[in-house]
C-alpha positions in Angstrom: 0.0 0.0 0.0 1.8 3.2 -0.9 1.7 5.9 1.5 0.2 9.3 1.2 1.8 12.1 -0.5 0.8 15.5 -0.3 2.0 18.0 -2.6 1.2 21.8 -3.0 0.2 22.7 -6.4 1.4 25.4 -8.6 -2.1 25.7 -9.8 -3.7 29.4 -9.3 -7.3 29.3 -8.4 -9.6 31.6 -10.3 -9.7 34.3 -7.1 -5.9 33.9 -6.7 -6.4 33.0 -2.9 -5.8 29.5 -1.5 -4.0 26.4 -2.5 -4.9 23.4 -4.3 -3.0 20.2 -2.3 -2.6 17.2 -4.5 -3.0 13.9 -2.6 -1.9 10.5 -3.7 -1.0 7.0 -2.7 -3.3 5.4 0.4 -5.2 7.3 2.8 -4.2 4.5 5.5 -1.8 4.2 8.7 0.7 7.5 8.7 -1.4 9.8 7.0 -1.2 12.7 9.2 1.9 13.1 9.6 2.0 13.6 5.6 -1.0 15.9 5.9 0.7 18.2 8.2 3.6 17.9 6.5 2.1 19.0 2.9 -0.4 21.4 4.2 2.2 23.6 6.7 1.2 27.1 6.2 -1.9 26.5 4.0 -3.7 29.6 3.8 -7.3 30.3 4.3 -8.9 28.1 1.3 -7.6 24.4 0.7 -8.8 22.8 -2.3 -7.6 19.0 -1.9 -7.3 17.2 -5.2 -8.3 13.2 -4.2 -8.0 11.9 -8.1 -4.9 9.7 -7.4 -5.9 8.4 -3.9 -7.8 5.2 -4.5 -8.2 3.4 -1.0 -8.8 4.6 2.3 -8.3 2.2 5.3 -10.1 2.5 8.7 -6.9 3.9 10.2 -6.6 6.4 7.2 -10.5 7.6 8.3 -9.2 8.3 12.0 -6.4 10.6 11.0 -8.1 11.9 8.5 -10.8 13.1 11.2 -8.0 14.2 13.5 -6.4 16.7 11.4 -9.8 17.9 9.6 -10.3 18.8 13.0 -7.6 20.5 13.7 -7.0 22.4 10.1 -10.5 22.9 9.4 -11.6 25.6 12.1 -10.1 28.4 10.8 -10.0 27.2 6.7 -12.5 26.6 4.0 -12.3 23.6 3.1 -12.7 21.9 -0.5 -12.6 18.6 -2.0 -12.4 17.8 -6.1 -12.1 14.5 -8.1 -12.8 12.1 -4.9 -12.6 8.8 -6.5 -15.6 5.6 -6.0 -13.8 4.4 -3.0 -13.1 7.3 -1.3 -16.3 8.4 -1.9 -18.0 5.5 -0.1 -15.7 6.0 3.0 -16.7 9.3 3.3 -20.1 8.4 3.2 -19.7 5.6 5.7 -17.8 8.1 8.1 -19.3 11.5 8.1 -17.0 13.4 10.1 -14.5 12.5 7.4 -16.3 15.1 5.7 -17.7 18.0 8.1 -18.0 21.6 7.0 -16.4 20.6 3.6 -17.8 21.1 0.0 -17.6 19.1 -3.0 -16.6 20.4 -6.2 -16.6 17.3 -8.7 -16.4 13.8 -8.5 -16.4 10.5 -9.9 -19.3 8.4 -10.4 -18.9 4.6 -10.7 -21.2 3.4 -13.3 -22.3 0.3 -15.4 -23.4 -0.2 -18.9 -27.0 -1.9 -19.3 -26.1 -3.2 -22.5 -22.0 -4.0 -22.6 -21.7 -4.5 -18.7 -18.6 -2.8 -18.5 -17.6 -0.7 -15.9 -16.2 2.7 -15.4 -15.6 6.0 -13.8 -17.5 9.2 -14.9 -15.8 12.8 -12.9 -19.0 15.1 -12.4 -19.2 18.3 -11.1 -21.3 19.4 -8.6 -23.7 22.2 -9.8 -23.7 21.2 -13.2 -23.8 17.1 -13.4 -25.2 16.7 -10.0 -26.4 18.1 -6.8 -27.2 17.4 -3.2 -30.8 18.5 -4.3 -31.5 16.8 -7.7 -28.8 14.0 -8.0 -27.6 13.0 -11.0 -28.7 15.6 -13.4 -26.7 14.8 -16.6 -26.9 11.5 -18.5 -23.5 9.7 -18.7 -22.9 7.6 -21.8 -21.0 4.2 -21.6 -17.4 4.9 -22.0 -17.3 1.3 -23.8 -19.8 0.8 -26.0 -21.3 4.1 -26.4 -24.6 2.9 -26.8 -26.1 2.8 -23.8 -27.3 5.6 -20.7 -24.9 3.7 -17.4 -26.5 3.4 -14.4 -24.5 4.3 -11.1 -23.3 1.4 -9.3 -25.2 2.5 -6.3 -28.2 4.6 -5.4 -27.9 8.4 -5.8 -29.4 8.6 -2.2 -26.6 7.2 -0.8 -24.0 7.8 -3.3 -24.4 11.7 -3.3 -24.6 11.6 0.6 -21.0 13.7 0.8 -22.6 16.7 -0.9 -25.0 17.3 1.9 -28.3 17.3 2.4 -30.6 18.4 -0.8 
């Protein structure tokens, strides 16, 4: 299981205040210390980039909680491209998640037709939202053919935007 990387962007966000911290690797045992690490100095508005952090372990969750709740107070917090799996953890464990917004993520879907598999990034506001759920219709990346299904119900898939 690789370890968690954190790394400061050299992104600019459209207001020109705040960061954009890209995390990778396994959001397991040791993460903290990486998360203080990367994030020393972080201004007032941390985007954190989850694209390339695939698996979170029970451990991962825990430290994760203890340094949201110690960064968190006096930043705004956002989260973009939050992979399937780090999704569901979230959704399992919602203090992984308190006082943070969503900007995009991935939806896990399945073709009707082909059976295939695979991830679709939406954005929150545009594809879906905490009110409407999925509000765009995401072809199969496979076949083409075919409107996929999420792998799971919006209800509970959506959970980390917030209530609707």
């Amino acid at each position: 299981m690789a370890r968690l990387t954190v790394k400061k962007s050299s992104e600019t966000l459209p207001d020109g205040a705040g960061a954009v911290y890209v995390l990778s690797g396994s959001l397991a045992e040791g993460a903290a210390a990486s998360l203080r690490a990367g994030t020393s100095g972080a201004p007032a508005l941390c985007v954190f980039d989850w694209d390339a952090v695939i698996l979170a372990s029970s451990d991962g969750l825990r430290e994760w909680i203890d340094f949201l709740r110690a960064f968190a107070p006096s930043r705004s917090i956002v989260f973009r491209r939050c992979r399937p799996a780090i999704v569901t953890s979230f959704n399992l464990v919602p203090a992984c998640t308190n006082g943070v917004a969503v900007s995009s993520l991935y939806g896990a879907f399945i073709c009707p037709e082909c059976q295939k598999e695979h991830d679709a990034l939406l954005q929150v506001g545009k594809d879906v939202s905490a009110a409407t759920g999925l509000t765009r219709v995401v072809t199969c990346a496979w076949c083409g053919n075919a409107e996929a299904e999420l792998n799971l119900p919006e209800d509970d898939f959506f959970r980390i935007l917030g209530p609707g």
